[in-house]
N, C-alpha and C positions, 0 to 999 in steps of 0.2 A: 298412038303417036305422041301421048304428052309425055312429059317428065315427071318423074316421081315426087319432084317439089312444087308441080300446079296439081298433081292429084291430090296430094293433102293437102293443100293450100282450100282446094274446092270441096275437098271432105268437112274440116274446117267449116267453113264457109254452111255446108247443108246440114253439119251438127247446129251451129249458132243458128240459122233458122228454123229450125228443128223446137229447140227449148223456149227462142220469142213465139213462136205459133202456139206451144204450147201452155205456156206462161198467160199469153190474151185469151187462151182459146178456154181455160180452165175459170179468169173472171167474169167472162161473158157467162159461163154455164152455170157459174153460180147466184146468177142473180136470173136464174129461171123457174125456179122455183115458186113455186105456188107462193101467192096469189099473182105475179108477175107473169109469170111463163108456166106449160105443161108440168114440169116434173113435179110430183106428188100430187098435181092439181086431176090431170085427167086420166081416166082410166085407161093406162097403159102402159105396160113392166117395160118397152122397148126404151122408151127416152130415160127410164131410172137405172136399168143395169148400165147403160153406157154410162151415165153420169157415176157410178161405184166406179166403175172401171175407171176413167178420167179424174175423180178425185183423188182414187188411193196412188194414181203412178204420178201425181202430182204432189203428193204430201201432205192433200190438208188436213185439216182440224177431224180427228177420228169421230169426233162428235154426226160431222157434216155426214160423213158416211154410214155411221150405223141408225142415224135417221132416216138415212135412205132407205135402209136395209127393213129397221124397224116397219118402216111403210108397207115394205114388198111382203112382209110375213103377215103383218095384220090384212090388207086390203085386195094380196094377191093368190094368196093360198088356198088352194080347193082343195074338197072333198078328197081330193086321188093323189094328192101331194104334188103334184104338179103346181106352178104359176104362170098363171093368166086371167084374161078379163074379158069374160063371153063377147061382149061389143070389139073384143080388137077386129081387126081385118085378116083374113086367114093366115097369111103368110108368115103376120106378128106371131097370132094364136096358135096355129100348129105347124106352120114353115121353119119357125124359130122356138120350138117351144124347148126344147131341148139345151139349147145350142147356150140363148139369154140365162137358164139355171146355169148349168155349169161354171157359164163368165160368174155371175155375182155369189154364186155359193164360194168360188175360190178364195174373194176376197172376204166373206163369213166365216168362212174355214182361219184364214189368217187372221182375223182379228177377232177371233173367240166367238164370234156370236151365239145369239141364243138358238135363229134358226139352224145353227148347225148341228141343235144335240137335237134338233125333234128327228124322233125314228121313223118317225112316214114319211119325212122327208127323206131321211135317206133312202131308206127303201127305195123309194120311186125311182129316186136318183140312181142307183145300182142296176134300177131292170134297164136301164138304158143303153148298158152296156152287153154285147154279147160274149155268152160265157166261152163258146168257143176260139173266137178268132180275139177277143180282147178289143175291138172296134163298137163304134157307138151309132145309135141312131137319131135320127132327125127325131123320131114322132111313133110312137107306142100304143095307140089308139087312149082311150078314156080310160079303160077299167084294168086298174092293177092284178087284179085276180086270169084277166086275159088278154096280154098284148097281143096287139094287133104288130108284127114285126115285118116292117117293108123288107124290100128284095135286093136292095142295097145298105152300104154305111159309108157314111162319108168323115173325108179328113178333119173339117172343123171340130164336128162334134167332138171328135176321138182327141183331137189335141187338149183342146180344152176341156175333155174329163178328165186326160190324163194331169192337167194342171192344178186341176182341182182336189182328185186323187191325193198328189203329192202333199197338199196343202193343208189335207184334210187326216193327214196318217193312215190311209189306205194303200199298203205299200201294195198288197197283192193286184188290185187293181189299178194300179199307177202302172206298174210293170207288165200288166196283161195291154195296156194302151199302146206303153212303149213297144212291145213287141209289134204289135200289128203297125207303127209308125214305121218302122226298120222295115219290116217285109214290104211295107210299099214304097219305101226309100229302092230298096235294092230290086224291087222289079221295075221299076220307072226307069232303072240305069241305060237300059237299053234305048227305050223311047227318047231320053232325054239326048244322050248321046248324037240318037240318028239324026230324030225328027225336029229335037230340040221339046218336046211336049213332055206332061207331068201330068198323069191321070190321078184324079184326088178323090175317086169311088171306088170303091169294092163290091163285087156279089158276098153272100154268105157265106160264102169260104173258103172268103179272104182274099178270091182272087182281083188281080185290076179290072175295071170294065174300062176296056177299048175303043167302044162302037157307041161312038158318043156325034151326035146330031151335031152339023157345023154352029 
Protein backbone atom coordinates (compact mmCIF):
# COMPACT_ATOMS: atom_id res chain seq x y z
CA UNK A 1 0.00 0.00 0.00
CA UNK A 2 2.86 2.49 -0.06
CA UNK A 3 3.77 4.81 -2.91
CA UNK A 4 6.59 4.26 -5.02
CA UNK A 5 8.21 7.56 -3.63
CA UNK A 6 8.38 6.13 0.21
CA UNK A 7 9.58 2.87 -1.23
CA UNK A 8 12.69 4.51 -2.57
CA UNK A 9 12.78 6.95 -0.13
CA UNK A 10 13.06 3.71 2.36
CA UNK A 11 15.32 1.85 -0.08
CA UNK A 12 17.44 4.74 0.17
CA UNK A 13 17.27 5.04 3.55
CA UNK A 14 18.44 0.75 3.97
CA UNK A 15 21.31 1.44 1.11
CA UNK A 16 22.83 4.60 3.44
CA UNK A 17 22.62 2.08 6.41
CA UNK A 18 23.86 -0.48 4.63
CA UNK A 19 27.47 1.28 3.72
CA UNK A 20 27.62 3.13 7.58
CA UNK A 21 27.43 -0.47 9.06
CA UNK A 22 29.71 -1.45 6.73
CA UNK A 23 32.19 1.39 6.88
CA UNK A 24 32.29 0.72 11.21
CA UNK A 25 31.89 -2.65 10.78
CA UNK A 26 35.22 -3.10 8.54
CA UNK A 27 37.39 -0.59 11.24
CA UNK A 28 36.37 -2.48 14.10
CA UNK A 29 37.64 -5.64 12.21
CA UNK A 30 40.70 -4.35 11.49
CA UNK A 31 41.98 -3.60 14.67
CA UNK A 32 41.58 -7.43 15.54
CA UNK A 33 44.17 -8.71 14.51
CA UNK A 34 46.75 -10.19 16.42
CA UNK A 35 47.91 -9.31 19.05
CA UNK A 36 44.60 -7.22 19.82
CA UNK A 37 41.91 -9.72 18.71
CA UNK A 38 41.78 -13.60 17.20
CA UNK A 39 42.39 -13.05 13.56
CA UNK A 40 45.90 -14.44 12.72
CA UNK A 41 46.46 -14.75 16.57
CA UNK A 42 44.37 -18.18 17.14
CA UNK A 43 44.10 -21.22 15.59
CA UNK A 44 41.14 -20.74 13.42
CA UNK A 45 40.47 -20.16 9.37
CA UNK A 46 36.79 -19.14 10.46
CA UNK A 47 37.43 -15.45 11.83
CA UNK A 48 40.27 -15.08 8.81
CA UNK A 49 38.21 -16.05 5.75
CA UNK A 50 35.41 -13.64 6.80
CA UNK A 51 37.88 -10.99 7.53
CA UNK A 52 39.21 -11.77 3.30
CA UNK A 53 35.86 -11.62 2.55
CA UNK A 54 34.89 -8.19 4.47
CA UNK A 55 38.26 -6.51 3.52
CA UNK A 56 38.20 -7.06 -0.25
CA UNK A 57 34.26 -5.94 -0.67
CA UNK A 58 35.45 -2.97 1.44
CA UNK A 59 38.36 -1.97 -0.61
CA UNK A 60 41.19 -2.02 1.65
CA UNK A 61 44.85 -1.94 1.36
CA UNK A 62 45.65 -5.27 -0.83
CA UNK A 63 48.41 -5.73 1.48
CA UNK A 64 45.86 -6.21 4.47
CA UNK A 65 44.52 -9.11 2.57
CA UNK A 66 47.08 -11.08 1.19
CA UNK A 67 48.46 -11.13 4.62
CA UNK A 68 45.54 -12.79 5.61
CA UNK A 69 45.88 -15.02 2.92
CA UNK A 70 49.54 -15.49 3.40
CA UNK A 71 48.70 -16.70 7.05
CA UNK A 72 45.93 -19.11 5.76
CA UNK A 73 48.68 -20.92 3.37
CA UNK A 74 51.44 -21.11 5.84
CA UNK A 75 49.66 -21.99 9.16
CA UNK A 76 46.41 -23.64 7.55
CA UNK A 77 47.30 -26.02 4.96
CA UNK A 78 47.52 -29.80 5.49
CA UNK A 79 48.73 -32.56 4.21
CA UNK A 80 45.41 -33.40 1.88
CA UNK A 81 45.24 -29.79 0.62
CA UNK A 82 42.47 -28.87 2.53
CA UNK A 83 42.51 -25.93 5.36
CA UNK A 84 42.04 -26.25 8.81
CA UNK A 85 43.35 -26.48 12.50
CA UNK A 86 42.84 -30.01 14.13
CA UNK A 87 41.61 -28.00 17.61
CA UNK A 88 38.91 -26.12 15.69
CA UNK A 89 35.29 -27.52 16.89
CA UNK A 90 33.68 -29.86 14.36
CA UNK A 91 31.40 -27.69 12.65
CA UNK A 92 34.35 -25.03 11.85
CA UNK A 93 36.60 -28.12 11.01
CA UNK A 94 34.44 -30.25 8.79
CA UNK A 95 30.85 -28.54 8.88
CA UNK A 96 32.59 -25.61 7.02
CA UNK A 97 35.40 -27.08 5.69
CA UNK A 98 34.55 -26.71 2.27
CA UNK A 99 32.35 -23.90 2.13
CA UNK A 100 35.39 -21.31 4.23
CA UNK A 101 37.97 -22.68 0.99
CA UNK A 102 35.88 -21.71 -1.62
CA UNK A 103 34.92 -18.01 0.14
CA UNK A 104 38.75 -17.21 0.48
CA UNK A 105 40.33 -19.06 -2.68
CA UNK A 106 37.69 -16.68 -4.79
CA UNK A 107 39.30 -13.80 -3.49
CA UNK A 108 43.20 -15.59 -4.07
CA UNK A 109 42.01 -16.34 -7.37
CA UNK A 110 41.27 -12.45 -7.96
CA UNK A 111 44.15 -11.18 -6.62
CA UNK A 112 46.69 -13.44 -8.14
CA UNK A 113 47.83 -15.20 -5.03
CA UNK A 114 50.31 -17.54 -4.68
CA UNK A 115 47.96 -20.07 -3.02
CA UNK A 116 46.09 -20.17 -6.10
CA UNK A 117 48.91 -21.80 -8.32
CA UNK A 118 49.77 -24.55 -5.72
CA UNK A 119 48.22 -27.94 -7.59
CA UNK A 120 47.23 -29.71 -4.45
CA UNK A 121 45.47 -27.17 -3.69
CA UNK A 122 43.60 -27.25 -6.50
CA UNK A 123 43.16 -30.65 -6.80
CA UNK A 124 41.42 -30.93 -3.58
CA UNK A 125 39.44 -28.04 -4.47
CA UNK A 126 37.99 -29.81 -7.56
CA UNK A 127 37.08 -33.19 -5.80
CA UNK A 128 34.61 -31.16 -4.03
CA UNK A 129 32.64 -30.86 -6.85
CA UNK A 130 30.57 -33.73 -8.37
CA UNK A 131 31.35 -34.60 -11.68
CA UNK A 132 27.97 -35.59 -12.38
CA UNK A 133 25.31 -33.13 -11.41
CA UNK A 134 28.12 -30.12 -11.15
CA UNK A 135 27.00 -29.49 -7.22
CA UNK A 136 29.47 -29.48 -4.37
CA UNK A 137 29.86 -30.82 -1.15
CA UNK A 138 30.12 -29.87 2.58
CA UNK A 139 33.04 -32.34 3.47
CA UNK A 140 35.05 -35.22 1.45
CA UNK A 141 36.31 -37.27 4.37
CA UNK A 142 40.55 -36.75 4.85
CA UNK A 143 42.11 -38.69 2.16
CA UNK A 144 42.24 -37.45 -1.39
CA UNK A 145 42.95 -40.75 -2.94
CA UNK A 146 39.36 -41.83 -1.25
CA UNK A 147 36.36 -39.55 -0.73
CA UNK A 148 34.38 -40.18 1.62
CA UNK A 149 31.15 -38.44 -0.66
CA UNK A 150 27.92 -37.70 1.70
CA UNK A 151 24.29 -38.37 0.34
CA UNK A 152 23.58 -34.90 -0.29
CA UNK A 153 24.97 -31.31 -1.86
CA UNK A 154 24.14 -28.34 -0.79
CA UNK A 155 23.50 -24.80 -2.27
CA UNK A 156 26.14 -22.78 -0.38
CA UNK A 157 28.86 -24.81 -1.37
CA UNK A 158 27.81 -24.96 -4.90
CA UNK A 159 27.45 -21.08 -5.22
CA UNK A 160 30.44 -20.40 -3.90
CA UNK A 161 32.51 -22.86 -5.90
CA UNK A 162 30.74 -21.70 -8.72
CA UNK A 163 32.15 -18.15 -7.66
CA UNK A 164 35.24 -19.22 -7.25
CA UNK A 165 35.42 -21.18 -10.46
CA UNK A 166 34.75 -17.99 -12.34
CA UNK A 167 37.34 -16.25 -10.63
CA UNK A 168 39.79 -18.68 -10.96
CA UNK A 169 39.30 -19.32 -15.09
CA UNK A 170 37.77 -22.61 -14.52
CA UNK A 171 35.06 -22.03 -17.08
CA UNK A 172 34.15 -25.79 -17.42
CA UNK A 173 33.62 -26.07 -13.86
CA UNK A 174 31.84 -22.60 -13.29
CA UNK A 175 29.45 -23.78 -15.73
CA UNK A 176 28.90 -27.33 -14.32
CA UNK A 177 27.88 -25.14 -10.77
CA UNK A 178 25.87 -22.92 -12.77
CA UNK A 179 23.82 -25.69 -14.31
CA UNK A 180 22.97 -27.52 -11.07
CA UNK A 181 22.05 -23.66 -9.68
CA UNK A 182 19.22 -23.48 -12.70
CA UNK A 183 17.89 -27.11 -12.16
CA UNK A 184 17.30 -26.16 -8.60
CA UNK A 185 16.15 -22.71 -9.46
CA UNK A 186 13.49 -24.28 -11.81
CA UNK A 187 12.36 -27.33 -9.56
CA UNK A 188 11.82 -24.96 -6.39
CA UNK A 189 9.36 -23.18 -8.90
CA UNK A 190 6.69 -25.11 -7.81
CA UNK A 191 7.31 -25.13 -4.06
CA UNK A 192 7.97 -21.69 -4.12
CA UNK A 193 4.81 -20.76 -5.84
CA UNK A 194 2.54 -23.08 -3.67
CA UNK A 195 3.97 -23.35 -0.36
CA UNK A 196 6.17 -20.24 -0.58
CA UNK A 197 9.35 -22.74 0.49
CA UNK A 198 12.94 -23.18 -1.37
CA UNK A 199 14.65 -26.44 -0.82
CA UNK A 200 18.69 -25.66 -0.87
CA UNK A 201 19.76 -29.66 -0.95
CA UNK A 202 19.95 -32.15 -3.33
CA UNK A 203 20.37 -36.13 -3.40
CA UNK A 204 23.13 -37.33 -5.83
CA UNK A 205 21.37 -36.86 -8.77
CA UNK A 206 20.49 -33.84 -8.43
CA UNK A 207 17.42 -34.29 -7.36
CA UNK A 208 15.65 -31.71 -4.50
CA UNK A 209 15.17 -33.23 -1.01
CA UNK A 210 11.73 -32.48 0.27
CA UNK A 211 11.48 -34.26 3.47
CA UNK A 212 13.22 -32.05 5.39
CA UNK A 213 12.60 -32.26 9.70
CA UNK A 214 10.59 -28.91 10.77
Amino acid sequence: GKSSETVIRELEQLIGAAKIMMTEGIQWLLTQRKPNGPIMRDPNVSFVYKAVWAAYATNQDRHYITGLLDWLYEKALQPNGDFFFPEEVPFQRTGLRAYRMMVFLKFAALLDHLIIHDEKVLRRIKQYQDTETGGCFYYIGEDPKQPELPGFIRIGETTFFGEFAMAAGLKDEALKAGSWMLKMVRDNHAHMTGKGIFYTETDRNGELITDVAP
